[in-house]
C-alpha positions in Angstrom: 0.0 0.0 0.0 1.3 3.5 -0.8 2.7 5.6 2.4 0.7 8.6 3.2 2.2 11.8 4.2 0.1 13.8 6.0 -0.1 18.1 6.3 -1.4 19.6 9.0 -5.0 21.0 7.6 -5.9 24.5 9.3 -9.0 26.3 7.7 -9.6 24.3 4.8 -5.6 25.0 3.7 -2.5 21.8 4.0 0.2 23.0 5.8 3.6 21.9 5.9 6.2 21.5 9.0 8.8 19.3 9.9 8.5 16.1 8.3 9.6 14.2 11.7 6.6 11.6 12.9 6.4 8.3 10.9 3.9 5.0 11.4 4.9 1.2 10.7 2.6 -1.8 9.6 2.8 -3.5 12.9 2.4 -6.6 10.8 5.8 -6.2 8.6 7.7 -3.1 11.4 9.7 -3.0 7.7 7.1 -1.2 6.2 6.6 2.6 6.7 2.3 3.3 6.6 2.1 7.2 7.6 4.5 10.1 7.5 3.4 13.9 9.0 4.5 16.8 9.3 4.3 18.1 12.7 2.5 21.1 13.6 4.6 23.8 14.9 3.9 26.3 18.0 2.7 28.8 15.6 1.1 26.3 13.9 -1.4 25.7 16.6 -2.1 29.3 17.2 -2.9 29.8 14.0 -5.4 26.9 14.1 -6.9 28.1 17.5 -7.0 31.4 15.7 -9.6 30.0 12.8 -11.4 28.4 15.2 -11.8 31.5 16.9 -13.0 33.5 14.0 -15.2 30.7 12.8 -17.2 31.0 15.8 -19.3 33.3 14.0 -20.2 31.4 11.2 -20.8 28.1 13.2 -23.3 30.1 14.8 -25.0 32.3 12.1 -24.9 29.1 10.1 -27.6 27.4 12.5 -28.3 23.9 13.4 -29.7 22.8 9.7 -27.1 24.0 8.3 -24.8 22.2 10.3 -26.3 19.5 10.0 -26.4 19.6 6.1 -22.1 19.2 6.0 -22.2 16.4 8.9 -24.3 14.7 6.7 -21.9 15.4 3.2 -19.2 13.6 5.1 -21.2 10.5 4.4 -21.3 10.5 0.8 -17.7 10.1 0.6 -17.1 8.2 3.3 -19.2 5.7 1.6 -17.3 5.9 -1.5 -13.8 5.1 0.2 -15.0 2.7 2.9 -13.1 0.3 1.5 -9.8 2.0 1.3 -10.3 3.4 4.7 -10.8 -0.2 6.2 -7.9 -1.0 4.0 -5.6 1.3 5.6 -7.3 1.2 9.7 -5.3 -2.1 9.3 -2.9 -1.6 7.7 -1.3 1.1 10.0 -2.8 0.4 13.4 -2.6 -3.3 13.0 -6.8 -4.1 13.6 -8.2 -7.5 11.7 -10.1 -6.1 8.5 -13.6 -6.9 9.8 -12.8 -4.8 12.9 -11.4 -2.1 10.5 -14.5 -2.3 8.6 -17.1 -2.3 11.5 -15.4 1.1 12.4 -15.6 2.5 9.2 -19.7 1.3 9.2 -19.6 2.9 12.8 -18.5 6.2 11.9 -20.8 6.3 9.2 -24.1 5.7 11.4 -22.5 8.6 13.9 -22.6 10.6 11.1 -26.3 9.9 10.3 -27.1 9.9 13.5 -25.3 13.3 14.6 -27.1 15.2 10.9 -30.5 13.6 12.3 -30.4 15.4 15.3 -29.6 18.6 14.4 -32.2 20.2 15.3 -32.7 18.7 18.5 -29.5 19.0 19.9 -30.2 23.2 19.5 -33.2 22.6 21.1 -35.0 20.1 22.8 -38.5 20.3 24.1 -40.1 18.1 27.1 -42.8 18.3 29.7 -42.3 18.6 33.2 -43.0 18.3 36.1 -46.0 19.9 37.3 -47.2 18.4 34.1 -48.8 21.8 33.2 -45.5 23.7 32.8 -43.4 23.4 29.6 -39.0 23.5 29.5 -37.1 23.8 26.8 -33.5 23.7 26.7 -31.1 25.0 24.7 -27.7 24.6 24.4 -25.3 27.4 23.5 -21.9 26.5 22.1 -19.1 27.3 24.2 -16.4 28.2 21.7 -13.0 25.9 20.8 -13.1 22.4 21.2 -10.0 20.5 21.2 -10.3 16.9 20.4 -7.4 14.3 21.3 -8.8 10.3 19.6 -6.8 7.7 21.2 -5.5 5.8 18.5 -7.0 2.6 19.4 -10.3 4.2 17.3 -8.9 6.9 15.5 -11.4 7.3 12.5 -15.0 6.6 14.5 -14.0 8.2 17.6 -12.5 11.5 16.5 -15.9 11.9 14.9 -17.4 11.0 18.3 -16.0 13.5 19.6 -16.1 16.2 17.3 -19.3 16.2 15.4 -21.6 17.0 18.6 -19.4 19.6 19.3 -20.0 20.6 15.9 -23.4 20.5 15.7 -24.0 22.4 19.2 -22.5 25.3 17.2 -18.8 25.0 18.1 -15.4 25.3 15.8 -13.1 21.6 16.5 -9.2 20.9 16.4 -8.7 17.5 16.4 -5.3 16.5 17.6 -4.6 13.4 15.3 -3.1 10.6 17.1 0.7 10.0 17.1 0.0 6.1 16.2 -2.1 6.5 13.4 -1.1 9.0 10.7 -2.0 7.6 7.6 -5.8 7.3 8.4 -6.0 10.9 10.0 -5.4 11.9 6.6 -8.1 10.4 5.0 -9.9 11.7 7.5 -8.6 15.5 6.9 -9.3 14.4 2.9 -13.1 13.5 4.2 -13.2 16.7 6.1 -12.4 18.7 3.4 -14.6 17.2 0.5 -17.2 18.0 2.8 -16.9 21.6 2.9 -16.3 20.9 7.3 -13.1 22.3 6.6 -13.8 25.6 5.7 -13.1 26.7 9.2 -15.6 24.4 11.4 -13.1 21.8 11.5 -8.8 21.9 11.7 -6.3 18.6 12.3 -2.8 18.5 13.2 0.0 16.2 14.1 2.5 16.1 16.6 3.7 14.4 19.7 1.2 14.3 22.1 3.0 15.6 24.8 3.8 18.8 22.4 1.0 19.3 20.7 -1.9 18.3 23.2 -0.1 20.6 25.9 -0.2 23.5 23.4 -3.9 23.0 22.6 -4.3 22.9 26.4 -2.2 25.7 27.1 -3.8 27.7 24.8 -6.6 30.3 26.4 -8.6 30.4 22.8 -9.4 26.6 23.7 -11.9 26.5 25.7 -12.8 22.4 26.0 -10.6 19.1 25.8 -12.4 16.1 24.8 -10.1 13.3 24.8 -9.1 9.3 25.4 -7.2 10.2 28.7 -5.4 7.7 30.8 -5.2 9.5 34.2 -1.7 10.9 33.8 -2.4 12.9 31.3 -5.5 13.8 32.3 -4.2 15.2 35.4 -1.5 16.7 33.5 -4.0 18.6 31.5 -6.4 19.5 34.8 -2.7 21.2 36.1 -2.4 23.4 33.2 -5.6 24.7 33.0 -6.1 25.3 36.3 -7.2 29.0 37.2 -8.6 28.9 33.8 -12.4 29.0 35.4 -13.9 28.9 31.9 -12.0 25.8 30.2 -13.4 22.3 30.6 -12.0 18.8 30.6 -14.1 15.9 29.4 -12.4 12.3 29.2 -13.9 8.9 28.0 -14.2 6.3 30.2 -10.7 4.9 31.4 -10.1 1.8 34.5 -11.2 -1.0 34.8 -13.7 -3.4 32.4 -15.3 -6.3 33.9 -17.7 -9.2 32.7 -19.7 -11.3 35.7 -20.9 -14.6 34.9 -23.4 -15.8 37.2 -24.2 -19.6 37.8 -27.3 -19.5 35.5 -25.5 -18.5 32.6 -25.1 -20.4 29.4 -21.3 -21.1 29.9 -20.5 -20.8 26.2 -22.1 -17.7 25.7 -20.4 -16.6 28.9 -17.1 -17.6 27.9 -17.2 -16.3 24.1 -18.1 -13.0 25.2 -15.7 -12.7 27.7 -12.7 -13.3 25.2 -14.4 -11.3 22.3 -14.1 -8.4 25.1 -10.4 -8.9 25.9 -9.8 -9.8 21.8 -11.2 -7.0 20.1 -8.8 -5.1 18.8 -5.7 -7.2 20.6 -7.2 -5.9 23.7 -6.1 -2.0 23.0 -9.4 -0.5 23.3 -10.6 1.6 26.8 -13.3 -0.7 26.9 -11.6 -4.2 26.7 -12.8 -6.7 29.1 -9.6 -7.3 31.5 -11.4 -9.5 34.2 -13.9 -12.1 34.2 -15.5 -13.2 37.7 -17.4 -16.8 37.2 -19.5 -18.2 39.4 -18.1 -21.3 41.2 -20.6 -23.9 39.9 -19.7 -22.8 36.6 -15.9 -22.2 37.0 -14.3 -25.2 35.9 -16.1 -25.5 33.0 -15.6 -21.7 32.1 -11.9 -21.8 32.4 -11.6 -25.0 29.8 -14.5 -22.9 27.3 -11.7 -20.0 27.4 -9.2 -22.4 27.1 -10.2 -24.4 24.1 -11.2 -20.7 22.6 -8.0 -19.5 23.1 -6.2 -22.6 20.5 -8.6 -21.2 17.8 -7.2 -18.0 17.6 -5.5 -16.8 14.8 -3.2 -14.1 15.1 -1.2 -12.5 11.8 -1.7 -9.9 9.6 -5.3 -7.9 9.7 -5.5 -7.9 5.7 -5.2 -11.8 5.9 -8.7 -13.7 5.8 -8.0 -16.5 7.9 -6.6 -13.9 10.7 -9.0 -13.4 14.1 -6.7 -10.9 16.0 -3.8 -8.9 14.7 -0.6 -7.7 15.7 -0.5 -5.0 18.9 -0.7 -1.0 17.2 3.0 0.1 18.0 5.9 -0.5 19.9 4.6 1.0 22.8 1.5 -0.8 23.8 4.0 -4.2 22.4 6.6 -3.3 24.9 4.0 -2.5 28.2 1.7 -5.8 27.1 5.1 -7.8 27.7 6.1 -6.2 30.9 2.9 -6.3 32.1 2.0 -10.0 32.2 5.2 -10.9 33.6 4.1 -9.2 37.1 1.1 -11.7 37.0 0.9 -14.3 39.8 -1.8 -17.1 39.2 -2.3 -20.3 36.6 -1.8 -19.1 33.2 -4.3 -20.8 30.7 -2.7 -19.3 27.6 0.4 -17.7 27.4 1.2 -14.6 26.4 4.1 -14.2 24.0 5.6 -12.9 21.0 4.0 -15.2 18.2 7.5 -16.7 16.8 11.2 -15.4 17.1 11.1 -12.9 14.2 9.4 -10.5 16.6 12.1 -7.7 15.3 9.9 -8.1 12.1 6.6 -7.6 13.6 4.6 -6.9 16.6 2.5 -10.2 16.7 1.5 -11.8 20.2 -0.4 -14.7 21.8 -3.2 -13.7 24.1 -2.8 -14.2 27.8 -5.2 -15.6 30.3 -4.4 -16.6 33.3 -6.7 -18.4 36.4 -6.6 -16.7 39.7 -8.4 -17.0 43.2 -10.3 -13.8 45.2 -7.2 -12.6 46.9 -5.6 -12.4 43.4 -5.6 -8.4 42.3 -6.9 -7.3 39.3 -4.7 -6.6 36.6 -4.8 -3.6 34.1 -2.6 -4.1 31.8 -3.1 -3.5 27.9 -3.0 -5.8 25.6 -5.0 -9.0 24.9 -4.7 -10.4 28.4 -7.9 -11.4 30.5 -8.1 -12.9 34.2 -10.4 -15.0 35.6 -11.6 -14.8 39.1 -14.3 -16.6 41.3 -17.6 -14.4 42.1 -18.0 -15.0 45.5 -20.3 -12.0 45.8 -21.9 -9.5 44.7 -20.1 -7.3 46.7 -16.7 -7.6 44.3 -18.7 -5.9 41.8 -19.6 -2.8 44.3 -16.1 -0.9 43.2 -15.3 1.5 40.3 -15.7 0.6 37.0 -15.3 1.6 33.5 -17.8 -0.8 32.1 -19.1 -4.1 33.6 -21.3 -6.6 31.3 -23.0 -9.4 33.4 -23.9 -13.1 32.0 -28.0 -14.3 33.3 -31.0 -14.8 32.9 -32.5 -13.9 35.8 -34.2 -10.1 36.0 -33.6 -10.0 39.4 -29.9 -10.6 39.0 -29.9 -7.7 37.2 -32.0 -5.6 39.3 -29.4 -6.6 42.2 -26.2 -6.0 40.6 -27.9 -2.7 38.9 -28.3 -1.5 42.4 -25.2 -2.1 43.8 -22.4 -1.8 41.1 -20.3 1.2 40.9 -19.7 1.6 36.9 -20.0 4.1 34.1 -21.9 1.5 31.9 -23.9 -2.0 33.0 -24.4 -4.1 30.1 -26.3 -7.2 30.1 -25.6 -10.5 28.1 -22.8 -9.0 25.3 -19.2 -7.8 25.4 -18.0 -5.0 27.7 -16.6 -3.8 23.7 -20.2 -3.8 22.1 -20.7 -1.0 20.2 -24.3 0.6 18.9 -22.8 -0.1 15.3 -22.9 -2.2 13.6 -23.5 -5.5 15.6 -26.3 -3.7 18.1 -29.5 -6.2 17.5 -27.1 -9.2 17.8 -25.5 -8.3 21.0 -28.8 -7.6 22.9 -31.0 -10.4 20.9 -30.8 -12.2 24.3 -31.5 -9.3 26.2 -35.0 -9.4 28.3 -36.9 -6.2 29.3 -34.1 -3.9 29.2 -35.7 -0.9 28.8 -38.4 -1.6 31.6 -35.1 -1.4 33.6 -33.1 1.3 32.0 -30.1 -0.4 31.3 -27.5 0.7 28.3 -27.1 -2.7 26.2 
């Protein structure tokens, strides 16, 4: 595949700077996918700068407006699907179905965000007395600086930055340093869709250059971002005394499923490794831990185990290929060092896939067996632990997101009251996304909206 060299795009215009950041095929490390140009100091006040001055227009524009170039960035993004997938694996090292299902993905957001244009301006609803009548409406607040984790670099950089859009806000996006090539396309996207004529801006750079500039910056007055907590407090620090600038960061920590003793042990199982799996384990929401009920343990733990032989890992673009290599050297380097600090009975090891690992970035998953004093591991990485559920009780702590594996209503109703996460899902993959796999993953799902739980 051709090697893309990416500009820094700042009011619709491609800008040029030191040509010093560079992306490998973690499949073949030989093979250079994206080169950029790093944005420069003055670079990024100049972006914050359009932004600033596009305010206007954003907001003279109005919400159907708005809503009309959100929904142009469809037409195109249709057309190049294909590539786009193409490249997603090529450079960040996904299988080409998951490539593809984020492509699909950030297609419906795009739908979905041009549908509810309107709506998001303004949104009407009784209350309570019932004779008395709200409406809210929601003002933009200016520059919104948007940092995508590189784990979902094409889908959620749109997350992020078309309901900012749409509320009547300008958006940087801060491409990620691990994936280039497809940040690109998606500056190509923005600009065929006319998003880029001041609504929209992305540049490249080291994160801990570029993304502190952003933040530093007073014109920026919101960070949306994949944060772990370092850099979210990192960010929180140089803001501070800034009263009027804002931090918002996706869900980070831990992800947990809960399989209870009624629960269909292969479904249990499969979901439980599809969650730790997905995306060689690199996404915020990968499922690290898996509590089992005793009476169902056992035969759990030889499930994940005979699951584990079938997988198949190698190059994304290759058919026959169920989970590819890790993104980049980093989250290759932590993913070894990490499982080496485990202590319990490992059911699959974790390891480079063969000796040429100079040549690629290729692992085995990791899952190991563990008992209730065993602590929870967070590493990154396609690694999962399995623990005994004792308890409800070990599921009353902080969470990320926590799927749990019954049948029983009440179960849910129990474990609804006492668990401490961002998201409780029921019966699918803590990694279950809306698109494009939604009806599937809740198919076995009973009642959920009586009790008002996201699936």
């Amino acid at each position: 595949m051709i090697t893309i060299v990416a500009k820094n795009f700042i009011g619709g215009v491609w800008h040029e700077g030191e040509l010093n950041l560079l992306t490998r095929n973690p499949a073949k490390l030989s093979v250079v996918a994206g080169q950029a140009h790093s944005a420069a100091a003055e670079d990024v006040a100049y972006a914050v700068k359009v932004a600033q001055k596009s305010l206007d227009k954003s907001h003279s524009a109005g919400p159907g407006k708005r809503a009309e170039l959100v929904d142009f960035l469809v037409q195109p993004m249709r057309r190049y699907a294909t590539e786009i997938a193409k490249y997603l694996t090529h450079e960040c090292g996904f299988t080409l179905k998951e490539s593809q299902e984020e492509v699909l993905e950030a297609i419906r957001y795009c739908q979905h965000a041009a549908g509810q244009g309107a709506q998001i301006a303004a949104q009407q609803m009784s209350w309570y007395p019932a004779s008395r009548e709200t409406r809210f409406v929601r003002r933009p607040v200016g520059v919104v600086a948007c940092m995508p984790c590189w784990s979902e670099p094409f889908a959620g950089a749109l997350k992020m930055a078309l309901p900012a859009i749409m509320a009547g806000n300008t958006v940087i996006i801060k491409a990620p340093e691990h994936a280039i090539a497809i940040s690109q396309w998606l500056a190509r996207l923005i600009l065929e869709s006319g998003l880029g004529e001041g609504y929209v801006s992305v540049v490249h750079g080291p994160d801990d250059v570029v993304g502190e500039l952003l933040a530093s910056d007073p014109g920026v007055h919101t960070l949306v971002g994949d944060f772990d907590s370092d850099r979210l407090a990192k960010y929180k620090a140089i803001i501070a005394g800034q009263a009027s600038v804002q931090v918002f960061s996706s869900g980070v920590g831990l992800n947990g499923l809960a399989a209870f003793a009624d629960a269909n042990v292969d479904q249990a199982a499969t979901l439980a490794l599809s969650g730790a799996l997905a995306k060689t384990g690199q996404q915020s929401s990968s499922t690290k831990v898996a509590w089992v009920a005793e009476p169902i343990y056992d035969a759990f733990v030889k499930k994940i185990e005979d699951l584990a032989k079938l997988v198949r890992s190698g190059d994304g673009l290759n058919e026959d290929t169920t989970m590819g290599p890790m993104s980049n050297k980093v989250s290759y380097e932590s993913f070894l060092s990490g499982i080496s600090t485990t202590d319990c009975r490992v059911v699959s090891e974790g390891c480079p896939l063969d000796e040429a690992k100079e040549e690629n970035l290729l692992v085995r998953p990791h899952i190991v067996s563990g008992d209730s004093k065993t602590k929870t591991y967070l590493g990154n990485g396609p690694c999962l632990q399995i623990l005994p559920l004792e308890s409800i009780d070990q599921l009353a702590r902080p969470m990320n997101c926590l799927s749990i594996v019954t049948k029983s209503t009440e179960t849910v109703r129990k474990v609804r009251e006492r668990a401490a996460c961002n998201r409780l899902l029921v019966n699918c993959a803590t990694t279950s996304r809306i698109a494009p796999n939604w009806h599937a993953d809740i198919a076995n799902v009973t009642r959920i909206m009586e009790l008002g739980i996201e699936a």
